[in-house]
C-alpha positions as CSV (number, residue, x, y, z in Angstrom):
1,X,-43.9,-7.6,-11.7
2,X,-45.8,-7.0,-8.4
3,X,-47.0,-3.6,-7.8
4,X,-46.3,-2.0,-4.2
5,X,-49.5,-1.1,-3.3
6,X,-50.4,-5.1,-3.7
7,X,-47.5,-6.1,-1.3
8,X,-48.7,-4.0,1.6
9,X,-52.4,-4.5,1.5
10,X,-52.6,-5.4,4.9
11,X,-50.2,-2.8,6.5
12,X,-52.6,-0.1,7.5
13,X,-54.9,-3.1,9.1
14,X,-51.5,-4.2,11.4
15,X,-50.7,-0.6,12.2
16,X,-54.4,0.4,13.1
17,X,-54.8,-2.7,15.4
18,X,-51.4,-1.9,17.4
19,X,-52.7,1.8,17.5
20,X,-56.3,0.3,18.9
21,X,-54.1,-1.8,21.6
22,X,-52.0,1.2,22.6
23,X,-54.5,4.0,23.2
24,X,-57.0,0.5,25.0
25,X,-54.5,-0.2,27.5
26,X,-53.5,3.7,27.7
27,X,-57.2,4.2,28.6
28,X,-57.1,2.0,31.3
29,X,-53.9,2.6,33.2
30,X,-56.0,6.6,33.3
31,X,-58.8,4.7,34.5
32,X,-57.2,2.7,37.1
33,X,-55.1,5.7,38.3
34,X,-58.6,7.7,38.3
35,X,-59.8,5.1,40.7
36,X,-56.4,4.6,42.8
37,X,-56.6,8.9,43.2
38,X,-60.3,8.9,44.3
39,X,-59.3,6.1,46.8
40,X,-56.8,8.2,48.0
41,X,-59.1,11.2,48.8
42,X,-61.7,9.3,50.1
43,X,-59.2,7.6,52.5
44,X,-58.0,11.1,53.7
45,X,-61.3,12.3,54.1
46,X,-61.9,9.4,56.5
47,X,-59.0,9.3,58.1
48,X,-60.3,13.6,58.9
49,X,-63.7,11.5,60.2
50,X,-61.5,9.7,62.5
51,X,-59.3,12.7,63.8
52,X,-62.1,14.9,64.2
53,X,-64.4,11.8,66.5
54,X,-61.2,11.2,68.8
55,X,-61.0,15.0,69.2
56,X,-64.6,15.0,70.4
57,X,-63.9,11.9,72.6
58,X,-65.2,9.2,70.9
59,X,-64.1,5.8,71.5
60,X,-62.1,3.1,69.3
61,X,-65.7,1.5,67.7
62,X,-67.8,5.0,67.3
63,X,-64.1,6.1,65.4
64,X,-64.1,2.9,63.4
65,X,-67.6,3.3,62.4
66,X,-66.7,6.7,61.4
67,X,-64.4,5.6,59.0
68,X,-66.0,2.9,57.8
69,X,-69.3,5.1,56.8
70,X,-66.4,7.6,55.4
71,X,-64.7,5.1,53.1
72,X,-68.6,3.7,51.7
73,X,-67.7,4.8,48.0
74,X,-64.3,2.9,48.1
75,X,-65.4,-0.6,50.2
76,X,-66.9,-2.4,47.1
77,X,-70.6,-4.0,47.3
78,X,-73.3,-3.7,50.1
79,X,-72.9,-7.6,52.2
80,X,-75.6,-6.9,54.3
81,X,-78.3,-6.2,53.2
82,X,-78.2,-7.9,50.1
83,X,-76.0,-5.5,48.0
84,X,-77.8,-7.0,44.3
85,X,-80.5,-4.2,44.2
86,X,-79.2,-0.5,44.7
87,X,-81.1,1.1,46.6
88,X,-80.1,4.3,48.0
89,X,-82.7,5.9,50.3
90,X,-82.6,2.3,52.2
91,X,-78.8,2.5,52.1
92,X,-78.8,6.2,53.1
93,X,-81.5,5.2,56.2
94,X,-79.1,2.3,57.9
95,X,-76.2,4.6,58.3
96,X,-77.4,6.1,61.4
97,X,-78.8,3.2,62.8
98,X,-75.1,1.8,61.7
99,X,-73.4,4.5,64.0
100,X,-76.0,4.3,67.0
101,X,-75.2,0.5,67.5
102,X,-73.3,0.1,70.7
103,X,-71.9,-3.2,69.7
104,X,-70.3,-4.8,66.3
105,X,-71.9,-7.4,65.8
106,X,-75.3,-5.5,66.2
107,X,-73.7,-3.4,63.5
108,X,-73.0,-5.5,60.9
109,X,-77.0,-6.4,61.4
110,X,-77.7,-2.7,60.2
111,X,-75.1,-2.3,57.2
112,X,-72.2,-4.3,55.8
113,X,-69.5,-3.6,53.0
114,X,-67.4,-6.3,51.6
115,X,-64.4,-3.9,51.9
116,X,-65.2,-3.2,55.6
117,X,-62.7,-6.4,56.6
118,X,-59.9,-4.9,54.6
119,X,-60.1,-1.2,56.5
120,X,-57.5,-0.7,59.1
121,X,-57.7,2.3,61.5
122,X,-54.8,3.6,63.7
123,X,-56.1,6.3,65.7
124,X,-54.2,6.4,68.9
125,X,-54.6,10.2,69.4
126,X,-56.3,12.8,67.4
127,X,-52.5,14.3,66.3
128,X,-52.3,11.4,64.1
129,X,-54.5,9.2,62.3
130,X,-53.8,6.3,59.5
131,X,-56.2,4.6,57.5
132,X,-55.1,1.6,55.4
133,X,-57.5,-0.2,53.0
134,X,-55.8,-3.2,51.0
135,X,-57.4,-4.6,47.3
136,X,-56.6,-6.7,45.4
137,X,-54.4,-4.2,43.2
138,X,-53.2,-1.7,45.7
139,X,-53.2,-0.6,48.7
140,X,-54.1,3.1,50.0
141,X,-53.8,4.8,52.9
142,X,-55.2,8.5,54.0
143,X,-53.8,10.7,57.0
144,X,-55.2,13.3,58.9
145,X,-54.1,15.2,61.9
146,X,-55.9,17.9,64.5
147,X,-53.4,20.1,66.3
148,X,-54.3,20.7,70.1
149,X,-54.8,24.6,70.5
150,X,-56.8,24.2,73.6
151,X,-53.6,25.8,75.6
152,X,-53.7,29.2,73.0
153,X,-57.4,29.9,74.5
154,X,-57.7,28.4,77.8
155,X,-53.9,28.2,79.7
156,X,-53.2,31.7,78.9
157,X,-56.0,33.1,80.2
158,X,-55.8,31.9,83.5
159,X,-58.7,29.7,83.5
């Protein structure tokens, strides 16, 4: 007669590995949704970049570069120059030479990010401004808004 310990010799070893599968793959949907989240708050705080340059005047290219400098952290690898080596007091030094260039091509000279392409900015007015960034997973998209209190101060007045 079999004892029936013997028969399930390998039962803990099944149960562990399903166990080991479970909490894997429950570690990684956190980690996605960690990165999807940060997207997502990095894409607002751009899309606040973008709301607060058309306030100030700014035109359409001085508020995409806004939100592309913004959205760095969430664009992928450095293009241009060549993202292999990170080096960030290089990096940190292009930026402004990245928003004083007049022209885009010029620009993408100074600083390039792979995700840059994928970055879409609707920024008609400074009520209302959308920023879209597709990947290959999701897609995000941040929002922003600056009310217009000019009239509070200045048309009651008499000015």
């Amino acid at each position: 007669m079999m004892s029936p310990i013997r028969g399930r010799s390998g039962q803990s070893m099944v149960e562990t590995m399903i166990a080991a599968i479970v909490v894997v793959f429950g570690f990684l949907a956190l980690f996605r949704l960690s990165h999807m989240l940060t997207g997502k708050i990095l894409l607002e705080h751009a899309a606040m970049r973008v709301a607060r340059a058309r306030a100030v005047g700014f035109n359409d290219f001085m508020c995409l570069k806004s939100a592309r400098v913004a959205a760095i952290p969430v664009c992928g690898r450095r293009i241009w120059p060549d993202g292999d080596e990170f080096d960030y007091e290089m990096e940190r030094a292009r930026i402004p030479i990245y928003m004083a260039t007049p022209v885009e091509a010029v620009a993408r000279g100074a600083l390039e990010y792979e995700g840059w392409g994928r970055l879409s900015v609707d920024a008609d007015s400074c009520s209302d401004v959308r920023i879209g960034l597709a990947n290959e997973w999701f897609d995000l998209e941040g929002r922003a808004s600056i009310e217009d209190n000019s009239s509070l101060y200045m048309g009651s007045a008499g000015l």
